[in-house]
N, CA, C and O atoms as CSV, one atom per row, in Angstrom:
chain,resi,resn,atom,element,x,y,z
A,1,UNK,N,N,0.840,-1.187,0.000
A,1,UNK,CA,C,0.000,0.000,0.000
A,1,UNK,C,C,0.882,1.246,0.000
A,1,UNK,O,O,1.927,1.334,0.645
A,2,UNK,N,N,0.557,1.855,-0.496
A,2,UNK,CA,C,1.585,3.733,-0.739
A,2,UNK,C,C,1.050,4.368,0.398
A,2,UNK,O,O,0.130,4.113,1.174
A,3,UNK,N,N,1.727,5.098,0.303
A,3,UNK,CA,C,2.027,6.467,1.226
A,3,UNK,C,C,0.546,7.685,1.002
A,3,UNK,O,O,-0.121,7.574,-0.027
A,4,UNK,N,N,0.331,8.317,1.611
A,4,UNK,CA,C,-1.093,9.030,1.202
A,4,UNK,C,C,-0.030,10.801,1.566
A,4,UNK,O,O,0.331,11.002,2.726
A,5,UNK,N,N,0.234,11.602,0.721
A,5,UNK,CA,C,0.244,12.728,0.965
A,5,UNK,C,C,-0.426,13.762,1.158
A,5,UNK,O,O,-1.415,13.639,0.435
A,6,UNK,N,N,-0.494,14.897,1.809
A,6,UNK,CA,C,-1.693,16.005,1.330
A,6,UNK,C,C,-0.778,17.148,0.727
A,6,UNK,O,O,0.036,17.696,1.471
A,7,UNK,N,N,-0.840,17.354,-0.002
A,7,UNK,CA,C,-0.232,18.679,-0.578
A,7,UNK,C,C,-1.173,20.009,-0.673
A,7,UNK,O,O,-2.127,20.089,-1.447
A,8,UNK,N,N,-0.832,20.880,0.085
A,8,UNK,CA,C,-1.608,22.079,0.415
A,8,UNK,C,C,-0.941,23.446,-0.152
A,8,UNK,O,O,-0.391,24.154,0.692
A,9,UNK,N,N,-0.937,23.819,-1.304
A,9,UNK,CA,C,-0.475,24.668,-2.044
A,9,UNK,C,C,-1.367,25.518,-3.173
A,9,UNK,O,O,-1.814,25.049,-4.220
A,10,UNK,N,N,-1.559,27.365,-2.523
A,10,UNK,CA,C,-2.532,27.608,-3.815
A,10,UNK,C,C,-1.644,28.079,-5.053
A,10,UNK,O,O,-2.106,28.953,-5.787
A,11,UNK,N,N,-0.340,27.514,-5.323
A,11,UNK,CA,C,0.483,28.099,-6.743
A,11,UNK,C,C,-0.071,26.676,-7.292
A,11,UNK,O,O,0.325,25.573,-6.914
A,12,UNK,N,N,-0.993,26.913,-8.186
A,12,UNK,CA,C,-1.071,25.487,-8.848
A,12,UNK,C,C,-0.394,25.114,-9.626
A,12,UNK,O,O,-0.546,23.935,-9.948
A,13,UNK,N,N,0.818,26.017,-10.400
A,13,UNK,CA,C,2.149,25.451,-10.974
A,13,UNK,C,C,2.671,24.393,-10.160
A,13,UNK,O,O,2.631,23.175,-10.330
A,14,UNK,N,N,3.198,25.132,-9.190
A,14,UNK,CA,C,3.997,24.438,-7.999
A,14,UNK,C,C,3.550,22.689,-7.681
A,14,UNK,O,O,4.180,21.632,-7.699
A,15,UNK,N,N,1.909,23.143,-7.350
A,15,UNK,CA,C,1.618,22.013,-6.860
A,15,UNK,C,C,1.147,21.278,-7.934
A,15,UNK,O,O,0.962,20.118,-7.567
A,16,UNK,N,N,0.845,21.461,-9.220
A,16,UNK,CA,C,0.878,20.503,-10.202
A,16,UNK,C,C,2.382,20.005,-10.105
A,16,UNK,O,O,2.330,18.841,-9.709
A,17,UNK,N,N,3.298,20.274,-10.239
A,17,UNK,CA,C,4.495,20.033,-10.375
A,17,UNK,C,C,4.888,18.891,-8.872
A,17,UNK,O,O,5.241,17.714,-8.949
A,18,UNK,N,N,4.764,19.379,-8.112
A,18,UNK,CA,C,4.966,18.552,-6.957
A,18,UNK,C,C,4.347,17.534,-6.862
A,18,UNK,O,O,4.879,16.529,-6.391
A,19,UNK,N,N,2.709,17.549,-7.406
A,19,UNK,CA,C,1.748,16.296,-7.143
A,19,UNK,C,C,2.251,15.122,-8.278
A,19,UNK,O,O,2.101,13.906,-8.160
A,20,UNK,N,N,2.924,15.887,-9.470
A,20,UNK,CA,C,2.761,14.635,-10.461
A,20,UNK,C,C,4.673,14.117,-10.008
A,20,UNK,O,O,5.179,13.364,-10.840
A,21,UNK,N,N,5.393,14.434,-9.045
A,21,UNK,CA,C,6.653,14.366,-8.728
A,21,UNK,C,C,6.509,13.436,-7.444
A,21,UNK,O,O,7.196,12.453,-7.166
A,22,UNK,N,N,5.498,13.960,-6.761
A,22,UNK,CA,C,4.921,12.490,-5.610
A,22,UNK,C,C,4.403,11.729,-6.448
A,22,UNK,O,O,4.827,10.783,-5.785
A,23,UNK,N,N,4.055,11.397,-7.008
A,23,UNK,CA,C,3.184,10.475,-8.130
A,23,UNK,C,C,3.934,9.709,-8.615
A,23,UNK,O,O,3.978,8.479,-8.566
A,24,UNK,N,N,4.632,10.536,-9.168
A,24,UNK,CA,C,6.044,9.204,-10.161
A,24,UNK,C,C,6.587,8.307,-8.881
A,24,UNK,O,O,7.161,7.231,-9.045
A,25,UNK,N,N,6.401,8.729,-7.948
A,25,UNK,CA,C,7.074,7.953,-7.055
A,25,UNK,C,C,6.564,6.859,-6.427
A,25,UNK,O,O,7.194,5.954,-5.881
A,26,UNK,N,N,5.291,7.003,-6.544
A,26,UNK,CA,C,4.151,5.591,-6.184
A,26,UNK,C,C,3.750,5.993,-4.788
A,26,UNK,O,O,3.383,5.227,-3.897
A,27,UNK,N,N,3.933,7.977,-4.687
A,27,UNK,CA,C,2.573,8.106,-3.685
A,27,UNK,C,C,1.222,8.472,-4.338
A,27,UNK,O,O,1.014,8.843,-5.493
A,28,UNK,N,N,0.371,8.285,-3.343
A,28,UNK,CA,C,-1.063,8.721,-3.111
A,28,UNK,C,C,-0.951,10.426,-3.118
A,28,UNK,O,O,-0.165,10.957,-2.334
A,29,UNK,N,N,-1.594,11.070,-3.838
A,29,UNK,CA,C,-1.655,12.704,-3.282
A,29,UNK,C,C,-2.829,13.041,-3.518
A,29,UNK,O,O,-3.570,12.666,-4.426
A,30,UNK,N,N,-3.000,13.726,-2.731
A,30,UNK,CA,C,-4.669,14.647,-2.479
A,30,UNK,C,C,-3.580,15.715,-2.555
A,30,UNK,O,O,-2.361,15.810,-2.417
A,31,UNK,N,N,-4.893,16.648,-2.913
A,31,UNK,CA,C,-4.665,18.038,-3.221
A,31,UNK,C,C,-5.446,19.416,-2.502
A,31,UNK,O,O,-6.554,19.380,-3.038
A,32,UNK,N,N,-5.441,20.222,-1.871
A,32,UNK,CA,C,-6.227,21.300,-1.683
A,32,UNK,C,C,-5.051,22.850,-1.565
A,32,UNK,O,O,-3.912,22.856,-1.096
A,33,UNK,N,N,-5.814,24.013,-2.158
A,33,UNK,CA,C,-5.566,25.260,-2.249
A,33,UNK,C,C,-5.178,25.881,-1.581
A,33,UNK,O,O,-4.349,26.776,-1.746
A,34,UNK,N,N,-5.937,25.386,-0.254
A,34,UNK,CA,C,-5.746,26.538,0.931
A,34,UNK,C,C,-5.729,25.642,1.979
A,34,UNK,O,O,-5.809,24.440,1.724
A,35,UNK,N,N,-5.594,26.210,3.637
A,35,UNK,CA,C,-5.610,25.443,4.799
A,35,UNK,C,C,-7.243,25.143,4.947
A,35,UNK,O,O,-7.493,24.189,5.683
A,36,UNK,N,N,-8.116,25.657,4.496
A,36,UNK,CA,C,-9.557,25.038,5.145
A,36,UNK,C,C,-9.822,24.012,3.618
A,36,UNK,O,O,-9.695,22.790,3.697
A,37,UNK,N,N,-10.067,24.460,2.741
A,37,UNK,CA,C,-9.577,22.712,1.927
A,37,UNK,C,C,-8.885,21.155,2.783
A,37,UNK,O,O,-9.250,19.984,2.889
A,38,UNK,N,N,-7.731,21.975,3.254
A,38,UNK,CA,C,-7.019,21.232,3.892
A,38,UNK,C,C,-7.661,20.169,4.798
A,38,UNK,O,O,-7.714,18.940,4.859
A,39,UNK,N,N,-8.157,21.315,5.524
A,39,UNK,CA,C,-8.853,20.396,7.055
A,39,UNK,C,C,-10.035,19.822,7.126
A,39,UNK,O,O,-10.492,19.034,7.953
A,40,UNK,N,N,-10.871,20.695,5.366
A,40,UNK,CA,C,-12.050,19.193,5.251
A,40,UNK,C,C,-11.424,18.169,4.776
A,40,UNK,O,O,-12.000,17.138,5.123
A,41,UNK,N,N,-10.628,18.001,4.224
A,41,UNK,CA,C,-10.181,16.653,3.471
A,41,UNK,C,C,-9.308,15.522,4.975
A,41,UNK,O,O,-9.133,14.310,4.847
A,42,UNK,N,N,-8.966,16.201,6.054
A,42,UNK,CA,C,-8.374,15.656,6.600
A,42,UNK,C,C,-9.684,15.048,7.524
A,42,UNK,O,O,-9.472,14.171,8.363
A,43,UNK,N,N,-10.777,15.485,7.338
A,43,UNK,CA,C,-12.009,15.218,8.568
A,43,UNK,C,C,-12.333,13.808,7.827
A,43,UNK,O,O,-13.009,12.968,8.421
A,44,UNK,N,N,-11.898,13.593,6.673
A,44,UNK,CA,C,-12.500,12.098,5.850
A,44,UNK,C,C,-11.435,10.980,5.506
A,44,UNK,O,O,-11.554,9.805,5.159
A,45,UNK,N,N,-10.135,11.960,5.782
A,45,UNK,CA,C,-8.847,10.724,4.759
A,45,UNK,C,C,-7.795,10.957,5.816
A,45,UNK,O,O,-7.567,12.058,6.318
A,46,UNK,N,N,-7.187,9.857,6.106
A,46,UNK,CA,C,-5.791,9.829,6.496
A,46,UNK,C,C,-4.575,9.992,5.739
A,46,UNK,O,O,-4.345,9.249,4.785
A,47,UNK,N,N,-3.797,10.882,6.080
A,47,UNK,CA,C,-2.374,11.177,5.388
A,47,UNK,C,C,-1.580,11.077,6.138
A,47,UNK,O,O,-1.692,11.492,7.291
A,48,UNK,N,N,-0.322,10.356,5.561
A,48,UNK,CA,C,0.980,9.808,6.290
A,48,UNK,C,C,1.891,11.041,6.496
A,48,UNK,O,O,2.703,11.032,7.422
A,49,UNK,N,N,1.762,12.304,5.503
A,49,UNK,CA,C,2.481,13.424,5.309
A,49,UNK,C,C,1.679,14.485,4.834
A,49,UNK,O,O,0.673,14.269,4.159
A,50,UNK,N,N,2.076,15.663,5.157
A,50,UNK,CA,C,1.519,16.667,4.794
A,50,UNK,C,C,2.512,17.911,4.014
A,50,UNK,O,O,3.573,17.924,4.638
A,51,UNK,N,N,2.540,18.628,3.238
A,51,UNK,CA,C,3.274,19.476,2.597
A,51,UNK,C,C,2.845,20.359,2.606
A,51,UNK,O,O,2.101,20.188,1.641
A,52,UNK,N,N,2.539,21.839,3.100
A,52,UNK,CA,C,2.359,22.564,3.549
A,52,UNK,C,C,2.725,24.127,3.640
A,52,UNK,O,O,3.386,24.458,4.624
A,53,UNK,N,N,2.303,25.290,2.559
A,53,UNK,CA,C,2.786,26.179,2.037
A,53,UNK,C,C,2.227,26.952,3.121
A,53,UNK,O,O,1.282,26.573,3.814
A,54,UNK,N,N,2.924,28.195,3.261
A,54,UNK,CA,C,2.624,29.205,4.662
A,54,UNK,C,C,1.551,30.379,3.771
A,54,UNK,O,O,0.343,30.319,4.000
A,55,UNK,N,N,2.016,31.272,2.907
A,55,UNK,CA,C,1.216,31.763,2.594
A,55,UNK,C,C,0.260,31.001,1.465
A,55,UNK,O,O,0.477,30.284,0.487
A,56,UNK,N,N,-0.866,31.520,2.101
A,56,UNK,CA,C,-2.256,31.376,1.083
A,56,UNK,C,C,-3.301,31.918,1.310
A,56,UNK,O,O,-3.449,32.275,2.478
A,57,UNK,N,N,-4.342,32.182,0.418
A,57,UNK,CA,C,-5.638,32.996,0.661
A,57,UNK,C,C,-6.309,32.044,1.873
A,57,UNK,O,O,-5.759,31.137,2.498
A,58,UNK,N,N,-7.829,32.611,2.010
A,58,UNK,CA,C,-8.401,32.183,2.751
A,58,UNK,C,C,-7.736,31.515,4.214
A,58,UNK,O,O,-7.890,32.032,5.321
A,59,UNK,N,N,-6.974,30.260,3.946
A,59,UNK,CA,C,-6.385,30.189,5.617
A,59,UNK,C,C,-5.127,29.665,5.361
A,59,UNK,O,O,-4.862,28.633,4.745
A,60,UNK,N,N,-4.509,30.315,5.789
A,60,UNK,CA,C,-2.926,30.685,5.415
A,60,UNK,C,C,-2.384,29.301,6.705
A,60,UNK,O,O,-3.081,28.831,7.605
A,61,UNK,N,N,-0.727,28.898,6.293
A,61,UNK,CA,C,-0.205,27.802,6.970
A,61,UNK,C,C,-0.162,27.955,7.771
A,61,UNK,O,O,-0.426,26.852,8.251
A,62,UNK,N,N,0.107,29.028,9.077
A,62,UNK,CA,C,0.288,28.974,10.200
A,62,UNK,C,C,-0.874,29.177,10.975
A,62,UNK,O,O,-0.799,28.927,12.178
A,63,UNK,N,N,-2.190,29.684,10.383
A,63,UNK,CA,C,-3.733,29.402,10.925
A,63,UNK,C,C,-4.030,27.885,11.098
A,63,UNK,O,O,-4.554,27.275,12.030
A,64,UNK,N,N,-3.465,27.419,9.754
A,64,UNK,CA,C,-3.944,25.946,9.101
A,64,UNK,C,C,-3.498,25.007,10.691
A,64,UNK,O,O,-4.214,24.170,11.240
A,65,UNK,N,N,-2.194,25.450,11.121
A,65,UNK,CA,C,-0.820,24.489,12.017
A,65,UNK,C,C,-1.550,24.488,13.391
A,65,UNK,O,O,-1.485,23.503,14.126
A,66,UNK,N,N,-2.538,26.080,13.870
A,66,UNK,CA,C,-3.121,26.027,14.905
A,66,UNK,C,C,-4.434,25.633,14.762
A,66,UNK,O,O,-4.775,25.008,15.767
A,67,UNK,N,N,-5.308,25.725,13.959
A,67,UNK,CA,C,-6.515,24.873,13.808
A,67,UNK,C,C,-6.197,22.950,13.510
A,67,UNK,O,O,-7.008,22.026,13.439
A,68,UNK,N,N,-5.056,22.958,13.426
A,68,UNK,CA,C,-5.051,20.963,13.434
A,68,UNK,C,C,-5.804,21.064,14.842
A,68,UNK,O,O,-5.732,21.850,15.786
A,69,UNK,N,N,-6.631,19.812,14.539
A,69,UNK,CA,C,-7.106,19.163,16.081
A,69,UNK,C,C,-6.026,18.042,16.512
A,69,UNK,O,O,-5.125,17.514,15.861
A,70,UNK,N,N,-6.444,17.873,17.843
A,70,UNK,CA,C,-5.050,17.306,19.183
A,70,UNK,C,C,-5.303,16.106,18.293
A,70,UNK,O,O,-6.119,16.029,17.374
A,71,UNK,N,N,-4.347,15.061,18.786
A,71,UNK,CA,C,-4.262,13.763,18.431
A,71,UNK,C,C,-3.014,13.637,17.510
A,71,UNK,O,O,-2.302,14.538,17.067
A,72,UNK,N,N,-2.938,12.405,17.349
A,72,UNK,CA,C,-2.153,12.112,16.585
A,72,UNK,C,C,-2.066,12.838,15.264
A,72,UNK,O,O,-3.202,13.149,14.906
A,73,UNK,N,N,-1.225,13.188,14.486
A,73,UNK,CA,C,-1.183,13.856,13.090
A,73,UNK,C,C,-0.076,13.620,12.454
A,73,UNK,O,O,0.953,13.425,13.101
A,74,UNK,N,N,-0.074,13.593,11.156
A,74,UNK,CA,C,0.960,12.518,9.989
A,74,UNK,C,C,2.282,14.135,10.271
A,74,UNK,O,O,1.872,15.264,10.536
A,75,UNK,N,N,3.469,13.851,10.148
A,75,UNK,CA,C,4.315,15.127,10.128
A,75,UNK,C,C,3.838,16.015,8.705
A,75,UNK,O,O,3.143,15.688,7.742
A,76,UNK,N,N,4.575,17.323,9.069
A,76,UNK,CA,C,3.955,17.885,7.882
A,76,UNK,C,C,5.773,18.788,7.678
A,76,UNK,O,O,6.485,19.275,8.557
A,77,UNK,N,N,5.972,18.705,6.360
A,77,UNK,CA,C,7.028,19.868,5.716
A,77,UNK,C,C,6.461,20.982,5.269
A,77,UNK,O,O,5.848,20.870,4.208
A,78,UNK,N,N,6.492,22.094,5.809
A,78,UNK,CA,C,6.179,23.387,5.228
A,78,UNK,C,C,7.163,24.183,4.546
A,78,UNK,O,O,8.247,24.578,4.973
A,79,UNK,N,N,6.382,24.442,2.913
A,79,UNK,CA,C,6.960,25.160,1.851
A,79,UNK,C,C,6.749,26.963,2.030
A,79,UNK,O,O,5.709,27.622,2.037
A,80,UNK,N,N,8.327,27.441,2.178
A,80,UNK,CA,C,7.785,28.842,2.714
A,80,UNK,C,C,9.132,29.769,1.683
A,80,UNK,O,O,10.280,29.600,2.095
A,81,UNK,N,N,9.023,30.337,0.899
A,81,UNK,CA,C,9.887,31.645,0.115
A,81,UNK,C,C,10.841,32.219,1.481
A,81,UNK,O,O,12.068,32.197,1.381
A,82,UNK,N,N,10.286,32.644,2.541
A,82,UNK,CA,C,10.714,32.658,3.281
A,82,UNK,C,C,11.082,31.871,5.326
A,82,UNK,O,O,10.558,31.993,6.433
A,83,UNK,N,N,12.353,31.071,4.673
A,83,UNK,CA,C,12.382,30.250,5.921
A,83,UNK,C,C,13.386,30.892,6.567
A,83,UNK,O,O,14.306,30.250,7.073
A,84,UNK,N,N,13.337,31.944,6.611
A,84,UNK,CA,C,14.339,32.552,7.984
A,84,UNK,C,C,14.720,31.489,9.823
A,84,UNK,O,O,14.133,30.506,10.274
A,85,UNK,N,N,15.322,31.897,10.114
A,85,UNK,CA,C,15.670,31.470,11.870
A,85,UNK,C,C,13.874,31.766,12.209
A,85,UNK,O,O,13.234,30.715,12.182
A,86,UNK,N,N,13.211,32.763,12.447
A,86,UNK,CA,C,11.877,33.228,13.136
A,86,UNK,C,C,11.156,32.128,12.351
A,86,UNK,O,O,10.933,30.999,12.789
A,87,UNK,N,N,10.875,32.508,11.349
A,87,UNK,CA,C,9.532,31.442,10.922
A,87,UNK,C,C,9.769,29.844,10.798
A,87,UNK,O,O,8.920,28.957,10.884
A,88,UNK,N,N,11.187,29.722,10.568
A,88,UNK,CA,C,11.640,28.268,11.400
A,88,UNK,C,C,10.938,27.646,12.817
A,88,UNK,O,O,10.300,26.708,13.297
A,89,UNK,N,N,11.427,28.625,13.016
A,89,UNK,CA,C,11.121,28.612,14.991
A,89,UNK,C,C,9.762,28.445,14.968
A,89,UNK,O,O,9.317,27.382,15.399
A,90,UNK,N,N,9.095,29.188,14.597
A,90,UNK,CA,C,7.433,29.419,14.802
A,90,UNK,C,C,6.835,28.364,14.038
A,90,UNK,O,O,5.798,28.019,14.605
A,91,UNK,N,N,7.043,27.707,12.997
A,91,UNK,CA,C,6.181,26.574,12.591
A,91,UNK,C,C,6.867,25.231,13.137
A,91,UNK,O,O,6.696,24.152,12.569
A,92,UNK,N,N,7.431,25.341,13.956
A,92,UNK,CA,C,8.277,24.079,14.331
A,92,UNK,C,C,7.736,24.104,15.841
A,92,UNK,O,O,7.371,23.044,16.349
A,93,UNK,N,N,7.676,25.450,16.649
A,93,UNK,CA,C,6.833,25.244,17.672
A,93,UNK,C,C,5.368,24.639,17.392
A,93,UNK,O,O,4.835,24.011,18.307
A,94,UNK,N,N,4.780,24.780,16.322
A,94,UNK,CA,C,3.585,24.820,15.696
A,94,UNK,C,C,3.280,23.302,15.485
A,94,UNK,O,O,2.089,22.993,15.446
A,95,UNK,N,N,4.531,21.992,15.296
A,95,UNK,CA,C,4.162,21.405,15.113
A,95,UNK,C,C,4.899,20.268,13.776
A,95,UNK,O,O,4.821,19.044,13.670
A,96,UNK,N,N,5.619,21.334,12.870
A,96,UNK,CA,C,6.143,21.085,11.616
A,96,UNK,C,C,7.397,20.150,11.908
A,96,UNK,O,O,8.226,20.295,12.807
A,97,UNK,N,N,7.345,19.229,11.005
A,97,UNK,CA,C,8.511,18.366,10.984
A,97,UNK,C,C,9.852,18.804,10.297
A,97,UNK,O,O,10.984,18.451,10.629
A,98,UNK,N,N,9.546,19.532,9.407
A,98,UNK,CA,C,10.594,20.208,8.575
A,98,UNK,C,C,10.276,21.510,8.041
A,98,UNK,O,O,9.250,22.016,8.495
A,99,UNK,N,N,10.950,22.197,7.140
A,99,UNK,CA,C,10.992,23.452,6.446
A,99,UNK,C,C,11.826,23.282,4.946
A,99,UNK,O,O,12.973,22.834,4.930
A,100,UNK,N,N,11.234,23.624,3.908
A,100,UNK,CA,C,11.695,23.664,2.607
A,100,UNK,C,C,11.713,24.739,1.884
A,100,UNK,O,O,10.566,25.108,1.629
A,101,UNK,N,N,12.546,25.422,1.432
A,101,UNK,CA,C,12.594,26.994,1.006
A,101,UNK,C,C,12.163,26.587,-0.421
A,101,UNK,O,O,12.389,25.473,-0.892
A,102,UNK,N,N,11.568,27.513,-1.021
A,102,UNK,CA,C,11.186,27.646,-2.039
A,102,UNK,C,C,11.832,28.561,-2.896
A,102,UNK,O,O,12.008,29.663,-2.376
A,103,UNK,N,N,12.298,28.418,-4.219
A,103,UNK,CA,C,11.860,27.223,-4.970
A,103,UNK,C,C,11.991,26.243,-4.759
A,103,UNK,O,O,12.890,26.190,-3.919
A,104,UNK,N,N,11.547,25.003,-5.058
A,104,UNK,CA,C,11.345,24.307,-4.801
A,104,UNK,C,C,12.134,23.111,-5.230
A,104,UNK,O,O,11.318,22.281,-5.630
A,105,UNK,N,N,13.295,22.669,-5.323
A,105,UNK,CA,C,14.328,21.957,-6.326
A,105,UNK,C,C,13.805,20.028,-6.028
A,105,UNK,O,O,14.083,19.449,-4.979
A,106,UNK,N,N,13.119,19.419,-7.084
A,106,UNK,CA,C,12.521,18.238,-6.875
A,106,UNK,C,C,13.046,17.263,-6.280
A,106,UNK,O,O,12.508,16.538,-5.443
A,107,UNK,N,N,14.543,17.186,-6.852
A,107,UNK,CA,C,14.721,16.192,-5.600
A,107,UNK,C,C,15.682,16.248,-4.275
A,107,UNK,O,O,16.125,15.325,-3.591
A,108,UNK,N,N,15.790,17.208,-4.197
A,108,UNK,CA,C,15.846,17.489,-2.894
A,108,UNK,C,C,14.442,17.396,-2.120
A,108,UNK,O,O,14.343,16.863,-1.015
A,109,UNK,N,N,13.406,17.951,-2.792
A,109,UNK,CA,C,12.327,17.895,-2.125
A,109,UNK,C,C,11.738,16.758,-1.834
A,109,UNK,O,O,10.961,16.700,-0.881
A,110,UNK,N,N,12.077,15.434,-2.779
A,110,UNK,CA,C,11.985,14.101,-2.659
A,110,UNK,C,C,12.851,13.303,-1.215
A,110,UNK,O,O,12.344,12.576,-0.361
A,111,UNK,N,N,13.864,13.620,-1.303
A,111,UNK,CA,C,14.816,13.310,-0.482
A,111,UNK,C,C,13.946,13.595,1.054
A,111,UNK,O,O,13.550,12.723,1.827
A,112,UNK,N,N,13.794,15.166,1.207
A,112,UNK,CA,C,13.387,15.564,2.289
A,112,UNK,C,C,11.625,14.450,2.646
A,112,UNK,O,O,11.382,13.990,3.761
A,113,UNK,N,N,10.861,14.296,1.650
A,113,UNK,CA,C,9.761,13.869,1.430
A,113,UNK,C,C,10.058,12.337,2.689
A,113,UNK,O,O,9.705,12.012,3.823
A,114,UNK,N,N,10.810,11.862,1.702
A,114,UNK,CA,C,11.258,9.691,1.819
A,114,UNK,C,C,11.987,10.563,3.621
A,114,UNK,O,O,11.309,10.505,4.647
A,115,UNK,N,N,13.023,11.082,3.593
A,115,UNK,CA,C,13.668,11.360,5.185
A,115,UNK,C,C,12.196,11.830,6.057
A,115,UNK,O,O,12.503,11.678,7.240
A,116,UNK,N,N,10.995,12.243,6.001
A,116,UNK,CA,C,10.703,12.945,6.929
A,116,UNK,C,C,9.666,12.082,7.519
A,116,UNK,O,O,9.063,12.084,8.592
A,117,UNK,N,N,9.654,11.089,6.101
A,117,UNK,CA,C,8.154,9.218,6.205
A,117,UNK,C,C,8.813,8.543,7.036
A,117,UNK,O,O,8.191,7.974,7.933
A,118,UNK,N,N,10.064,8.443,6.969
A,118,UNK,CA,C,11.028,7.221,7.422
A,118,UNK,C,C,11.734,7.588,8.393
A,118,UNK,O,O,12.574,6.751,8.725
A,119,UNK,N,N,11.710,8.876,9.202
A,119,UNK,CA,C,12.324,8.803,10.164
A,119,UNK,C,C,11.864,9.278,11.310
A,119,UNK,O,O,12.223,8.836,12.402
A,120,UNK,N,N,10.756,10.527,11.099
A,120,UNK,CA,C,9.882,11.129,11.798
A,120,UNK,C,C,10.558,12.260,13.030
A,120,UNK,O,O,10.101,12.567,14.131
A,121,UNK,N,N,11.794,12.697,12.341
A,121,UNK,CA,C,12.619,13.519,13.156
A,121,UNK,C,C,12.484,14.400,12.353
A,121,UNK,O,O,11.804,14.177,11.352
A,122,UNK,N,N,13.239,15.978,12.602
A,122,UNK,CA,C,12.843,17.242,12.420
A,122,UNK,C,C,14.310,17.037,11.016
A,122,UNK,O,O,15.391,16.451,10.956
A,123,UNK,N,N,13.571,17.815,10.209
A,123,UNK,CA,C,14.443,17.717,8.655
A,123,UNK,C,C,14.743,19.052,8.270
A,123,UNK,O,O,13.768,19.782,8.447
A,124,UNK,N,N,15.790,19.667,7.783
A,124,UNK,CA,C,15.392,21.243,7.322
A,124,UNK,C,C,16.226,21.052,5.810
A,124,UNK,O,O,17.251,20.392,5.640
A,125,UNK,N,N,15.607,21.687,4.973
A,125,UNK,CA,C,15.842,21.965,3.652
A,125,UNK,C,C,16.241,23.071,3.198
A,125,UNK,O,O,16.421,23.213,1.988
């Protein structure tokens, strides 16, 4: 059985690009735009990983990181233009397994993807 991702990105370049790049790889990906996309799809499906862009309309990543409900939750890598020391800090208090600066270089982003399923320790990109 594969891996189930959620990829939460409203550049739909990006995330076309990323979804058909998890894909070749023999994951599962769901898709949504924004963080409340996000969190209906998570009220019905389980995901092993989450990918996770900071800015976006409607509910932006770090709304998205404090509206998760308690319990268990799959790690998530958040895609951010800007990953400074601060917003490091702040989505990692938040919850985030890793950080990936954008652009987005594929396989590195793969690499980080397979390290963050398989080891479940904090990854930075």
């Amino acid at each position: 059985m594969s891996r189930r991702i959620l990829l939460v990105d409203d550049d739909k370049l990006l995330r076309d690009l990323l979804e058909m790049t998890l894909a070749l790889e023999g994951y599962q990906v769901g898709v949504a735009s924004n963080g409340a996309e996000a969190l209906a799809l998570l009220e019905n499906t389980e995901f092993d990983l989450i990918v996770l862009d900071l800015m976006m309309p409607i509910l932006d990543g770090i709304r998205f990181l404090k509206r998760l409900p308690g319990g268990k939750q799959p790690p998530i890598i958040v895609l951010s233009a800007n990953s400074n020391a601060t917003v490091t800090a702040q989505v990692e208090k938040l919850g985030a397994a890793a950080v990936a600066r954008k652009p987005v270089d594929p396989e590195q982003f793969l690499q980080l993807v397979h390290s963050t399923l398989n080891s479940g320790s904090v990854a930075r990109s």
